[in-house]
PAKEFI-269178 format. One line per field, with one value per residue: residue number from 1; residue in three letters; x, y, z of N, C-alpha, C in turn. Coordinates in steps of 0.2 Angstrom, whole numbers. Layout:
BEGIN
num	NUM_...
residuo	ALA_...
nu	X_...
nv	Y_...
nw	Z_...
cau	X_...
cav	Y_...
caw	Z_...
cu	X_...
cv	Y_...
cw	Z_...
END
This chain:
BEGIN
num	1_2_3_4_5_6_7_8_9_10_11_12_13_14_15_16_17_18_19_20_21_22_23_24_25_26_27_28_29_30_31_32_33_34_35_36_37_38_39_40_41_42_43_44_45_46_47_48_49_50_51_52_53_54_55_56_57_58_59_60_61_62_63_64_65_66_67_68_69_70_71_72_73_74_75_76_77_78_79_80_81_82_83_84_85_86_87_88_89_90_91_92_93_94_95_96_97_98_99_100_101_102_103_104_105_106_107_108_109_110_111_112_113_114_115_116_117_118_119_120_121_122_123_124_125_126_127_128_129_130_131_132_133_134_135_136_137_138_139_140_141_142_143_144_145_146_147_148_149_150_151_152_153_154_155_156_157_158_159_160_161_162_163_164_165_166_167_168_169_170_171_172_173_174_175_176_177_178_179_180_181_182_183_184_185_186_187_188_189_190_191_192_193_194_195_196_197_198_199_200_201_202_203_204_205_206_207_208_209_210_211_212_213_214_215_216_217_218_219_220_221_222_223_224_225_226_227_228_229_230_231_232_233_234_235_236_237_238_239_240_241_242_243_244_245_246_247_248_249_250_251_252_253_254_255_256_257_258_259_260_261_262_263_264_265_266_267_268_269_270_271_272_273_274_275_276_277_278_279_280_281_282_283_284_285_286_287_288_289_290_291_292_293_294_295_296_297_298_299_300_301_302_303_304_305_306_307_308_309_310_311_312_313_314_315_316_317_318_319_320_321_322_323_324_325_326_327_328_329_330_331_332_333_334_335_336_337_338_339_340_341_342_343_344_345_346_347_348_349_350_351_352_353_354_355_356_357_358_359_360_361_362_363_364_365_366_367_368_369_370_371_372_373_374_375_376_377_378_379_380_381_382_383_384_385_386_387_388_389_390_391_392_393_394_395_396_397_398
residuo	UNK_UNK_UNK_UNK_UNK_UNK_UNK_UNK_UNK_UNK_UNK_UNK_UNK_UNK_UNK_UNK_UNK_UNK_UNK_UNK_UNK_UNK_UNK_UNK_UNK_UNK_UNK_UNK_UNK_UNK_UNK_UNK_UNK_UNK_UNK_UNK_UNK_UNK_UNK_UNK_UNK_UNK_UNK_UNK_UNK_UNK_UNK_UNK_UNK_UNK_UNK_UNK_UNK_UNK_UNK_UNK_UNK_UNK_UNK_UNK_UNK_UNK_UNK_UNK_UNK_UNK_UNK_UNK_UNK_UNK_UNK_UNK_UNK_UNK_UNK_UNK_UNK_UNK_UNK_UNK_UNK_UNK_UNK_UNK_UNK_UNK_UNK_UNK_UNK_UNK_UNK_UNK_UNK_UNK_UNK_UNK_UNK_UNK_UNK_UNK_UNK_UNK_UNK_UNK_UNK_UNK_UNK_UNK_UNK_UNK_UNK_UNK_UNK_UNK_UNK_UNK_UNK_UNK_UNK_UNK_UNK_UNK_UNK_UNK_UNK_UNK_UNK_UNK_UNK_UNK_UNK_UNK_UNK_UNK_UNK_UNK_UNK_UNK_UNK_UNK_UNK_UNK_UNK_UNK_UNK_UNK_UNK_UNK_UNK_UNK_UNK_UNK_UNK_UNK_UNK_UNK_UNK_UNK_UNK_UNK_UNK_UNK_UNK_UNK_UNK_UNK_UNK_UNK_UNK_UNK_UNK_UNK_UNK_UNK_UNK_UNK_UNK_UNK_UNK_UNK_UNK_UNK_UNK_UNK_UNK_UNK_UNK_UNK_UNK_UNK_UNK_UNK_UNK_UNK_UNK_UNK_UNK_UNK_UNK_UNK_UNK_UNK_UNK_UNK_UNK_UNK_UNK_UNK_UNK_UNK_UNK_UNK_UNK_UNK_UNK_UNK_UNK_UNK_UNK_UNK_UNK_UNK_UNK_UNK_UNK_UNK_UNK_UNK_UNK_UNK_UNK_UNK_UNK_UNK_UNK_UNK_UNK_UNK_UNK_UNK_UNK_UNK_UNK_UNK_UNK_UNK_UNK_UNK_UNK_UNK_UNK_UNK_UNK_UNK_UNK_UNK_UNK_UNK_UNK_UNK_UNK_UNK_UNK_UNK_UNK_UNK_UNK_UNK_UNK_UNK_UNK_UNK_UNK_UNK_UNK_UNK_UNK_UNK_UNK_UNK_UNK_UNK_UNK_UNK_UNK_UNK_UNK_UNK_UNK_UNK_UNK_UNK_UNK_UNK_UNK_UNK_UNK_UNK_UNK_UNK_UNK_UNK_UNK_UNK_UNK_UNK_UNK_UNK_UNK_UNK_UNK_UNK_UNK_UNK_UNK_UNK_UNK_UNK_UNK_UNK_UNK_UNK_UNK_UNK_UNK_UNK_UNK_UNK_UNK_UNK_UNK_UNK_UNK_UNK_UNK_UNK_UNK_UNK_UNK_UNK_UNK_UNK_UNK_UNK_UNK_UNK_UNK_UNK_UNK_UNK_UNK_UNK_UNK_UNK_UNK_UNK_UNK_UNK_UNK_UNK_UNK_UNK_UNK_UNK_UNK_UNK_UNK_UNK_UNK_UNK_UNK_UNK_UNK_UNK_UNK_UNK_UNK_UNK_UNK_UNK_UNK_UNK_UNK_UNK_UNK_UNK_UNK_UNK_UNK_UNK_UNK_UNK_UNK_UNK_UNK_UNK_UNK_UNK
nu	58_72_74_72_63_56_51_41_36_47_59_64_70_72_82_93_91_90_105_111_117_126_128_117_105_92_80_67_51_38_28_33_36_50_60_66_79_86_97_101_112_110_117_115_118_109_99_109_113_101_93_81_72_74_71_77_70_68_64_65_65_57_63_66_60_71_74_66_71_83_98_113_113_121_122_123_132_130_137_127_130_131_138_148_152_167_169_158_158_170_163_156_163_166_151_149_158_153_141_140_145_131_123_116_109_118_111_110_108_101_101_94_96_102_103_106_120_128_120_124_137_137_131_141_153_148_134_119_107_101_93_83_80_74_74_73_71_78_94_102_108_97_92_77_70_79_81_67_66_75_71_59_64_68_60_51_61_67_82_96_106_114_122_135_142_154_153_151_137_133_134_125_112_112_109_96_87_91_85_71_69_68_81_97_113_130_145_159_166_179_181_173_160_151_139_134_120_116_118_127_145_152_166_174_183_185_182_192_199_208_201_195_178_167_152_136_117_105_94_86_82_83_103_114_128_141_158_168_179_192_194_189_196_192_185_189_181_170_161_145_131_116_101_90_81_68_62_48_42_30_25_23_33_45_45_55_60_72_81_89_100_110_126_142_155_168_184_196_203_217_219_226_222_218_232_251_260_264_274_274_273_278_278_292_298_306_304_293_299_306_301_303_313_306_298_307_308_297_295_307_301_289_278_268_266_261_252_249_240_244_253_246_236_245_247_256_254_240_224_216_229_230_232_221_208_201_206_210_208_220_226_240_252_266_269_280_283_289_297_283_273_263_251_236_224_230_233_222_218_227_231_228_240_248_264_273_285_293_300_309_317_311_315_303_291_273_272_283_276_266_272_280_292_305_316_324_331_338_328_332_344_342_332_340_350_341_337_347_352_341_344_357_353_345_352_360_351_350
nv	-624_-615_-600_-582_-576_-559_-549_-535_-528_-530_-519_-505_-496_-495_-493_-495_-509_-512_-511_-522_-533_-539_-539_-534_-538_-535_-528_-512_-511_-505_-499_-498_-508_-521_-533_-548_-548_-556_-557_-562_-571_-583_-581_-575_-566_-555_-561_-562_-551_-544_-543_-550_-547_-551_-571_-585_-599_-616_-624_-635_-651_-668_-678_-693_-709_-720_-735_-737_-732_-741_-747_-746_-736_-734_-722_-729_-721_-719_-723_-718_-727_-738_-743_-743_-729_-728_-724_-727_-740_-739_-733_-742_-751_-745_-745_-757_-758_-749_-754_-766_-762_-760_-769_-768_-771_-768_-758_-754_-743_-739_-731_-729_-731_-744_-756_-766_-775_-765_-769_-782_-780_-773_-780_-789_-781_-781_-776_-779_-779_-772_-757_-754_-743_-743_-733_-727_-713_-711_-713_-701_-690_-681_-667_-668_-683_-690_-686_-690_-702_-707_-701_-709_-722_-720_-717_-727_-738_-734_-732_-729_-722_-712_-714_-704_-700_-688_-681_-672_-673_-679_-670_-662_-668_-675_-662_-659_-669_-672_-661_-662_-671_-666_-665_-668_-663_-668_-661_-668_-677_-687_-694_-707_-715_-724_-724_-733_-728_-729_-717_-707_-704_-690_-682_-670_-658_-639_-623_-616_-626_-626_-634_-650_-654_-661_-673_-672_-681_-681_-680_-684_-695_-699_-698_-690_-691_-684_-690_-688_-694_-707_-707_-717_-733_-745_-760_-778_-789_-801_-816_-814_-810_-807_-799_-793_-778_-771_-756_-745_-729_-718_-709_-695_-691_-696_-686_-669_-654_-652_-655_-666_-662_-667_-678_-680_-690_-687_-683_-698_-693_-696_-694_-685_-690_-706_-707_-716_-714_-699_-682_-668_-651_-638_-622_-621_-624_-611_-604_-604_-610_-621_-630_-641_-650_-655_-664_-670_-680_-686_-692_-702_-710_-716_-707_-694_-675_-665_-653_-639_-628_-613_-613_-618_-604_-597_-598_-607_-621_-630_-631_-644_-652_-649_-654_-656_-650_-638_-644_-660_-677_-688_-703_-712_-724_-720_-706_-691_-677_-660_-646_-642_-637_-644_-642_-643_-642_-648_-660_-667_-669_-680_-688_-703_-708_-722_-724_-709_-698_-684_-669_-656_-639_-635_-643_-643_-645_-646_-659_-668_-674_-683_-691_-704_-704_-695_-681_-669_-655_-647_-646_-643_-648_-661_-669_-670_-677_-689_-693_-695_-705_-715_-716_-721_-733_-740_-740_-751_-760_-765
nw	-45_-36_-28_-26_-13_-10_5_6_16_26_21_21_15_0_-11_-1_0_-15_-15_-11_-20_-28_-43_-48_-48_-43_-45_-47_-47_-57_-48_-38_-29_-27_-38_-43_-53_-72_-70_-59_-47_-39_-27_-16_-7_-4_4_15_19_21_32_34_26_12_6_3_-7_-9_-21_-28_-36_-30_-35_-43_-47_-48_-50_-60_-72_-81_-87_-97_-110_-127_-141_-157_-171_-186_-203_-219_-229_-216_-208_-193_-184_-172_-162_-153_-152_-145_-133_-130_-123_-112_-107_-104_-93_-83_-81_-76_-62_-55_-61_-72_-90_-104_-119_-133_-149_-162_-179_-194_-213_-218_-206_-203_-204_-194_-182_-180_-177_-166_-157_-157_-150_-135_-133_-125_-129_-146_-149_-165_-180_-194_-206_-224_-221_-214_-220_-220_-209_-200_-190_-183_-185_-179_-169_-163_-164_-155_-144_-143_-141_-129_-121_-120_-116_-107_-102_-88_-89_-105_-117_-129_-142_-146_-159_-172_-178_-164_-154_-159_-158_-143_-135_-139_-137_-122_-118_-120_-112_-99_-91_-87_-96_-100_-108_-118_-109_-98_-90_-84_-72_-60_-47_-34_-32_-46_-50_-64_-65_-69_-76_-83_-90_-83_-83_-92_-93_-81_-70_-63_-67_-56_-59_-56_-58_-49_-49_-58_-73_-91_-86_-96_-108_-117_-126_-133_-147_-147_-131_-122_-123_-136_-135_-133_-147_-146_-145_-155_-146_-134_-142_-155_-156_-165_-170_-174_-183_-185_-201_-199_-187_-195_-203_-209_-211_-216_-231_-241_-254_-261_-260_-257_-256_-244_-249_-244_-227_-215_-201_-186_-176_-179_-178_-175_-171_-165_-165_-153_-157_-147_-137_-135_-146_-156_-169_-182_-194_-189_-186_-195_-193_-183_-190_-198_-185_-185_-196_-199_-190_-192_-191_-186_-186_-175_-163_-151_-143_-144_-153_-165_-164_-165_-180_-185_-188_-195_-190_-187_-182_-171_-154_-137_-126_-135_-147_-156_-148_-144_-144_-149_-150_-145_-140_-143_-134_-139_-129_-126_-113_-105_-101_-92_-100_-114_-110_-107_-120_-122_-115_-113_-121_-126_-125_-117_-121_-115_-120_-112_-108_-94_-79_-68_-78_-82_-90_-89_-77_-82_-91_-97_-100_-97_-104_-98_-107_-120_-133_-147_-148_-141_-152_-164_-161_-159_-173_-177_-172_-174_-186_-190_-183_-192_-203_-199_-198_-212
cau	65_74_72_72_56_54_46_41_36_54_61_62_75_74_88_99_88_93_113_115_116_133_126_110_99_85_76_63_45_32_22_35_40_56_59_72_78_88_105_104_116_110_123_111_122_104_98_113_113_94_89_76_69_76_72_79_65_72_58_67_59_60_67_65_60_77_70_61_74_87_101_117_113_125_118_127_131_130_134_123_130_126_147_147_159_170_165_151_163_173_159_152_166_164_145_150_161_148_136_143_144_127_119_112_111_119_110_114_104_107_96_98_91_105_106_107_127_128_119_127_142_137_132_150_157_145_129_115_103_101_88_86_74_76_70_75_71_84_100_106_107_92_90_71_69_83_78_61_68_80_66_55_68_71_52_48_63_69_88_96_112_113_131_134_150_155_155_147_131_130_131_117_107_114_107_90_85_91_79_64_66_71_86_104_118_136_149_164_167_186_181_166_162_145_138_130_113_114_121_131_149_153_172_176_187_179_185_194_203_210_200_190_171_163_144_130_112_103_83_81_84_88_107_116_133_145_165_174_184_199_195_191_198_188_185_192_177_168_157_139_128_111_96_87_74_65_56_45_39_24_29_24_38_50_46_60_57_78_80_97_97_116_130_146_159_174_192_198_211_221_218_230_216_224_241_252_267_265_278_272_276_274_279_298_300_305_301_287_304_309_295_307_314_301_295_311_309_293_297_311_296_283_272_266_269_254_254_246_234_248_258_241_233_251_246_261_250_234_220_217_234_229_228_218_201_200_207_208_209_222_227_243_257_271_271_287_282_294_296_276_273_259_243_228_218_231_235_216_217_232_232_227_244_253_272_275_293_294_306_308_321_312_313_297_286_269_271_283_271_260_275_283_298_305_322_327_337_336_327_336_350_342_330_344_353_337_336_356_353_336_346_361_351_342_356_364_348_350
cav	-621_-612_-592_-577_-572_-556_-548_-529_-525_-528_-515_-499_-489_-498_-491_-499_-516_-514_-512_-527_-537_-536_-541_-527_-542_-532_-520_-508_-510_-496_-500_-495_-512_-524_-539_-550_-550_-561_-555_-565_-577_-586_-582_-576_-560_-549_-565_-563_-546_-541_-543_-556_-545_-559_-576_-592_-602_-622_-628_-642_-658_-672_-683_-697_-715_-722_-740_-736_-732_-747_-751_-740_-732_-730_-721_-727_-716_-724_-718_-718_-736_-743_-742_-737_-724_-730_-719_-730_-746_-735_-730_-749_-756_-743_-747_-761_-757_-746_-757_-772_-760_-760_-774_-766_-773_-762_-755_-750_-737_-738_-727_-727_-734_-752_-757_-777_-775_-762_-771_-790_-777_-767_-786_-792_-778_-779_-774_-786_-779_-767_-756_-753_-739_-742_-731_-722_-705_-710_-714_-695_-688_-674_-669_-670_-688_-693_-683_-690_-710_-707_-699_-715_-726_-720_-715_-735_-744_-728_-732_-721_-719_-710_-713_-701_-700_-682_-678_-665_-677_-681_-663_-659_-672_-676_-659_-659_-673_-671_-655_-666_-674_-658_-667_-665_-668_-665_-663_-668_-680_-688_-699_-708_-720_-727_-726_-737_-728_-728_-710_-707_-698_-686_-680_-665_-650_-633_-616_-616_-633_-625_-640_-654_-652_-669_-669_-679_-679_-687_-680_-684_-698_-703_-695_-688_-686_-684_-692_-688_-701_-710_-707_-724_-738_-752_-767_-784_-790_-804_-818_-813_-811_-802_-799_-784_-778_-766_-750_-741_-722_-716_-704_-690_-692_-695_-681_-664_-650_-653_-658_-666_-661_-671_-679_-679_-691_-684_-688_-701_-690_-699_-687_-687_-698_-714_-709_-722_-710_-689_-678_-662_-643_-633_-616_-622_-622_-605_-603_-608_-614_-625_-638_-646_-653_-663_-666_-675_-685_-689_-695_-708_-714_-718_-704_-687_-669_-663_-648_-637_-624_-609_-614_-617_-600_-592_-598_-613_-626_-629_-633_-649_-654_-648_-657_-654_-649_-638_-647_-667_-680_-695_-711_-714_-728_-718_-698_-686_-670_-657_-641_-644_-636_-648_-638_-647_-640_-650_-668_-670_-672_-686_-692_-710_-712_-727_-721_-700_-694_-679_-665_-649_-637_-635_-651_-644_-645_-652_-663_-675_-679_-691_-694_-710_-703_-685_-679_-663_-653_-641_-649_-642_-653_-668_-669_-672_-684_-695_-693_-697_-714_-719_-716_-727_-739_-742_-742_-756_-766_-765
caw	-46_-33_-30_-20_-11_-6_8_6_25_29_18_26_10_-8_-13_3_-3_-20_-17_-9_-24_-33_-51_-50_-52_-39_-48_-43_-52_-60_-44_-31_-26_-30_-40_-43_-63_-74_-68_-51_-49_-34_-24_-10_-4_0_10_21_24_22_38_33_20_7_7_-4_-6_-12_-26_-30_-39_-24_-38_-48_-46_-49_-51_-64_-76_-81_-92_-100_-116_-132_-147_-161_-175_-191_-210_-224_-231_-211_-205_-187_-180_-171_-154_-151_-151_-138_-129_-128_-120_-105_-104_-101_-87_-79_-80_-73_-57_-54_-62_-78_-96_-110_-124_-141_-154_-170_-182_-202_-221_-218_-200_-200_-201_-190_-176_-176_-175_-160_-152_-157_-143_-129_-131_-122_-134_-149_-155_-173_-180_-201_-212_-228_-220_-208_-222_-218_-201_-199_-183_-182_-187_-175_-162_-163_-164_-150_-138_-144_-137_-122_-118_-122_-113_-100_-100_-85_-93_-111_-119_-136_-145_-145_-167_-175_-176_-159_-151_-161_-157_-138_-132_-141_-134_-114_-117_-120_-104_-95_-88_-85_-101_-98_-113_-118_-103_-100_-86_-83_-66_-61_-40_-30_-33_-53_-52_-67_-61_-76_-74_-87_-87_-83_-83_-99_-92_-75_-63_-66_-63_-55_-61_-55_-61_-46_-49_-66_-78_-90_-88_-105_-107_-123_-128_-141_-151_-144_-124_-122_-129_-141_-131_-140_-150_-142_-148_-155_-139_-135_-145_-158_-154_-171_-167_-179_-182_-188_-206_-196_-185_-199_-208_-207_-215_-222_-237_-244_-262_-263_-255_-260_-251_-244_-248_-236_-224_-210_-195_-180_-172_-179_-181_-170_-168_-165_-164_-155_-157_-141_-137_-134_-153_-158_-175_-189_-199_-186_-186_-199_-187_-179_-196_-198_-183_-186_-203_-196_-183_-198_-189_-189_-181_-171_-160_-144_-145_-143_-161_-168_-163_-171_-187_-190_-192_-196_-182_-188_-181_-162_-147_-132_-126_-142_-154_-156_-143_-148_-142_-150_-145_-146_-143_-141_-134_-140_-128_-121_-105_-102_-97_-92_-107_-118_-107_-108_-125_-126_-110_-117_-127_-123_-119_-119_-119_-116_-120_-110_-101_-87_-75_-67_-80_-79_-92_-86_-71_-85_-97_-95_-101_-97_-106_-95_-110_-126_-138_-153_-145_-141_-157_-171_-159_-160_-178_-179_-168_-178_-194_-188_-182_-198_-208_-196_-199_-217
cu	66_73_72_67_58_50_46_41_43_57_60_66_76_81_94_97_93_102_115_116_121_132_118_105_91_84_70_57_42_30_26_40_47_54_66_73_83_95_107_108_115_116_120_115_115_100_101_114_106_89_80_71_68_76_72_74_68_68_60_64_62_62_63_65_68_78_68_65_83_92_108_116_120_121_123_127_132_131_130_125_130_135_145_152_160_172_160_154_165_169_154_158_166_159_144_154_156_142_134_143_141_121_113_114_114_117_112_107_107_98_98_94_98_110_107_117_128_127_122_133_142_133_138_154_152_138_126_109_104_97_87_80_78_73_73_75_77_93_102_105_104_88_85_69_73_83_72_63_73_74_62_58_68_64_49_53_68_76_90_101_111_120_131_140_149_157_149_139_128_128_129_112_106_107_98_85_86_87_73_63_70_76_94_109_124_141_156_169_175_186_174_165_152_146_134_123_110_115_126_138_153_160_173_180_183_184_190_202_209_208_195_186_169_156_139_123_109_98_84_84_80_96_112_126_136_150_166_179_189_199_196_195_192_189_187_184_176_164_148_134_122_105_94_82_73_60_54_43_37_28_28_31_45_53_52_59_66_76_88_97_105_121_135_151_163_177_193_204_213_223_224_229_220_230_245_257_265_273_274_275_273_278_288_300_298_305_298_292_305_307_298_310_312_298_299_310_304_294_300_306_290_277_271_267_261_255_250_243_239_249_252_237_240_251_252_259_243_230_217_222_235_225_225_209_196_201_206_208_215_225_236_248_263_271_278_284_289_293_286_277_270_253_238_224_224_233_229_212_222_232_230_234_248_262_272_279_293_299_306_315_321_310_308_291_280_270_275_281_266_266_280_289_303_313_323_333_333_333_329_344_348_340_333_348_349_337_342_354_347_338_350_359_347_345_361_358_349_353
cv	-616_-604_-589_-573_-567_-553_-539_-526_-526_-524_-508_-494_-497_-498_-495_-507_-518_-514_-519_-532_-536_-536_-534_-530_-538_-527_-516_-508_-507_-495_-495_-500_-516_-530_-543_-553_-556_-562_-558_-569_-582_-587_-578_-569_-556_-554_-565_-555_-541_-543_-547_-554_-549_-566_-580_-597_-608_-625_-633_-647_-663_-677_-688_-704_-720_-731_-742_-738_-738_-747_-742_-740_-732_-729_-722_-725_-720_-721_-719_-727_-739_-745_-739_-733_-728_-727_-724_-738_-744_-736_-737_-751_-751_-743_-751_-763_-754_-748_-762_-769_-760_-766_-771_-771_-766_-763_-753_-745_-736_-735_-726_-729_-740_-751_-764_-776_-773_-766_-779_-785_-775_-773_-789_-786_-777_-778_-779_-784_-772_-766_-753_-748_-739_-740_-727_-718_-706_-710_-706_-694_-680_-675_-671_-678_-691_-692_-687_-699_-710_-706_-705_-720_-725_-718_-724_-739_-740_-730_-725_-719_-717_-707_-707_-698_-695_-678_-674_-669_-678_-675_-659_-662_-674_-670_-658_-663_-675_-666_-657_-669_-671_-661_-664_-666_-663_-668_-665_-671_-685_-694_-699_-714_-719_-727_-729_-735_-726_-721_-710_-703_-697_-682_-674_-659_-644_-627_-616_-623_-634_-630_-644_-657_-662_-667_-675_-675_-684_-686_-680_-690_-698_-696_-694_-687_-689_-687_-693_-695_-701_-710_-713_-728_-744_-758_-771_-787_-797_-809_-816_-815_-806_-804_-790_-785_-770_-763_-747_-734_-723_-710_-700_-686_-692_-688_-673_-658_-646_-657_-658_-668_-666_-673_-684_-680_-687_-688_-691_-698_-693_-691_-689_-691_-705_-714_-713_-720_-702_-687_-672_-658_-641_-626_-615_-622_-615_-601_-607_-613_-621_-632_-641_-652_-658_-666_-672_-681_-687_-693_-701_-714_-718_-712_-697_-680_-666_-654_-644_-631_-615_-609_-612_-608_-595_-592_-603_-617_-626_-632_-640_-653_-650_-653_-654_-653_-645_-640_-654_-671_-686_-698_-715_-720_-725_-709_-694_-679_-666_-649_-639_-643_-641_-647_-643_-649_-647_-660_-669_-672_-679_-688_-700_-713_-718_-727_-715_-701_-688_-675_-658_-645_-636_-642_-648_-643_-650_-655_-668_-678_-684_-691_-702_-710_-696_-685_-670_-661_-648_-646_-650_-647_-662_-672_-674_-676_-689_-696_-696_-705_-718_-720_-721_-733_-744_-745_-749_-762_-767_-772
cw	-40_-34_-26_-19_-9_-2_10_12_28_27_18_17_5_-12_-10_0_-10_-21_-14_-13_-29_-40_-51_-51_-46_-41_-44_-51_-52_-52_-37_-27_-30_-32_-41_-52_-65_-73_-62_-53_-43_-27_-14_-3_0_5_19_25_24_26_39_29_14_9_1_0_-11_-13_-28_-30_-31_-28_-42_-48_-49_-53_-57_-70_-76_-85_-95_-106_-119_-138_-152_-169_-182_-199_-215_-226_-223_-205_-197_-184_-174_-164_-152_-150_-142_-133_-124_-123_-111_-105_-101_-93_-81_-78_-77_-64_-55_-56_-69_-84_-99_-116_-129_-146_-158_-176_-190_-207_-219_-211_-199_-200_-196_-183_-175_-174_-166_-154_-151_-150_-139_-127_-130_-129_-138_-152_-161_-176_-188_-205_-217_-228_-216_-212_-221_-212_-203_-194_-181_-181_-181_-170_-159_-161_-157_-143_-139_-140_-131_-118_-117_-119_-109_-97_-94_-86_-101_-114_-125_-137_-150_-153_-166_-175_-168_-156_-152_-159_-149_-134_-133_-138_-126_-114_-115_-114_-100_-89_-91_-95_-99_-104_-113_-111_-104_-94_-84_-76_-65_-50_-40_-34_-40_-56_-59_-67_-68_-74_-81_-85_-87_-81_-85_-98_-84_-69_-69_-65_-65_-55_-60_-58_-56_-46_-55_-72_-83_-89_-96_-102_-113_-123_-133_-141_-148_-137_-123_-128_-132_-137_-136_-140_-144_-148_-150_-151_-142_-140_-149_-159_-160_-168_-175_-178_-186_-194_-203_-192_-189_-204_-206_-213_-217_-226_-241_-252_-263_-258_-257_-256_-251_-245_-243_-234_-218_-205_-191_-175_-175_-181_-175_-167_-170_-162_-161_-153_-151_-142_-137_-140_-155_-164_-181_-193_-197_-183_-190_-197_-186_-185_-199_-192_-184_-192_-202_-193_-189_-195_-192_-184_-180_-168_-155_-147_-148_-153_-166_-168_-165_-178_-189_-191_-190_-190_-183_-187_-174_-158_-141_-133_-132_-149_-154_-150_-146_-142_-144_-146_-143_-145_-139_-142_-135_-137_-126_-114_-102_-99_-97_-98_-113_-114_-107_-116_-126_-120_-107_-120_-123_-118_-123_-116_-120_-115_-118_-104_-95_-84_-69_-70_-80_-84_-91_-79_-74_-89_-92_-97_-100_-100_-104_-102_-116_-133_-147_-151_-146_-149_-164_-169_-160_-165_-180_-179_-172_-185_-194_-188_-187_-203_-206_-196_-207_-218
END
């Protein structure tokens, strides 16, 4: 690991030594001498101006036989009755994409108490092969046992990609396991691409969605990275292809020291994730009463009213009806922004939908540079004329 030597014979006044360090990470020890504590930031400021009293020393692994490790990973998450989420289809159809660039097979991981549906499934979209880890300690997801079946896989057949669909499940289980092979994982990824040399190229927003951090992991496989629902799209199903290959754990491995004393479906609720038509509320709508409004034109549309992060942290709708990088990702075919600046942080959740019309006074808004439709105007103007011409028009189909 990289670090900053120092060398005490060059160091005439400790004091001047330790200010050259913007963050205070050079402390002063019992002894007399200096050290460098947890506050560094690697930024190398007392190397530049410490007259050679500091030096960065570059411990760097020289890397990882690349060779070695084969094939794109998906782990697919799976429920209790053997169903696969619906991320793990997604995520198949771009393993197959990035694997084709290099000449890898793609893989599947499927982990539970009833995987034989499961895995003809996750051969019907793409996988060359799937491995199946079935055991009754597996019908709930607890991390230990999952964690332990998944480092089993990838210890025994060294995928160098490592796909993982971005639920509550998986970013429990995603990071536990990149720990164990004291390798890289990158979350919530929005674009994924594959180089010549098996690199994984990991695209994500970063600094609360102001740019968008490019992330390689080139000393260490395998690489990890997370995507939430709806980024990709589901590949069109295919003929039954591939092979499953069955892995076993020893009980010790299975054992968890969870215990699921019950488990008590949920109501089935229809998220904004598969709605086909959104309406959504931005900042341009000026009061909580006035989502009426889009609740109408959504209603005409067969869809639903969504909303940006702003409305949401005002308390008008619930957060379960936000998009962007804190709230849902969707996909819809149809969405009508309403008054939506367009920020980064929120075009990274919907930036998938088939045709956006968007409605806003200023004509340089970022959001008509992705919408495929822009309506420069007042939204309280245009709105009830759309609702007029889908009402007419209905009643002239009649």
């Amino acid at each position: 690991m990289s670090h900053i030597r120092i060398h005490m014979d060059k160091i005439a006044d400790t004091a001047a030594a330790k200010a050259l360090c913007p963050f205070g990470a050079i402390e002063e020890e019992p002894g007399g001498g200096l050290a460098i504590g947890a506050g560094c930031r690697m930024c190398r400021a007392c190397v530049r101006g410490g007259g050679g009293a500091f030096e960065f020393v570059d411990d760097s692994a020289p890397g990882v036989d690349k060779s070695a490790w084969r094939g794109i990973a998906v782990v697919a998450e799976l429920s209790p009755e053997g169903k696969v989420h619906p991320v793990a289809l997604e995520l198949l159809g771009k393993a197959r994409e990035l694997a084709a660039a290099i000449g890898h097979p793609v893989l599947a991981v499927a982990m539970g108490a009833h995987t034989a549906e499961a895995a003809r499934t996750l051969l019907g979209y793409g996988a060359d092969e799937v491995h199946v880890y079935e055991d009754p300690a597996l019908e709930f997801f607890r991390i230990e046992p999952y964690a332990n079946a998944l480092e089993d896989f990838i210890r025994s057949v060294r995928p160098s990609s490592v796909l993982v669909g971005g639920t509550a499940n998986g970013r429990s289980l995603a990071p536990r396991v990149a720990a164990r092979f004291r390798t890289g994982l990158t979350a919530d990824c929005t674009v994924l691409g594959m180089s010549p040399s098996t690199d994984l190229d990991q695209i994500r927003p970063a600094y609360g969605g102001n740019i968008m951090a490019h992330i390689n992991t080139p000393r260490h496989r395998p690489q990890f990275a997370t995507v939430r629902y709806k980024v990709f799209s589901i590949p069109f199903k295919s003929a039954t292809r591939g092979k499953i290959v069955r892995h076993e754990l020893p009980p010790e491995k299975l054992a968890s020291r969870i215990e699921i004393l019950e488990c008590r479906p949920k109501a089935a609720e229809k998220g904004i994730e598969e709605a086909e038509v959104l309406v959504v509320c931005g900042r341009g709508v000026r009061n909580p009463g006035d989502i009426a409004l889009l609740e109408s034109l959504a209603a005409q549309l067969g869809g639903r009213v969504a909303a940006t992060r702003a409305v949401v942290e005002a308390g008008w709708i619930d957060s379960k009806f936000q998009i962007g990088l804190s709230g849902r990702t969707v996909k819809p075919k149809l969405m009508i922004t309403c008054g939506v600046s367009g920020a980064i942080q929120f075009v990274a959740g919907m930036g998938g939908s088939e045709t956006i019309v968007a409605i806003n006074t200023d004509p340089k808004a970022p959001i008509f540079k992705v919408a495929h439709v822009g309506l420069v105007g007042d939204l309280y103007t245009i709105v009830p004329e759309l609702v007029a011409k889908i009402k007419a028009k209905k009643e002239a189909a009649k």
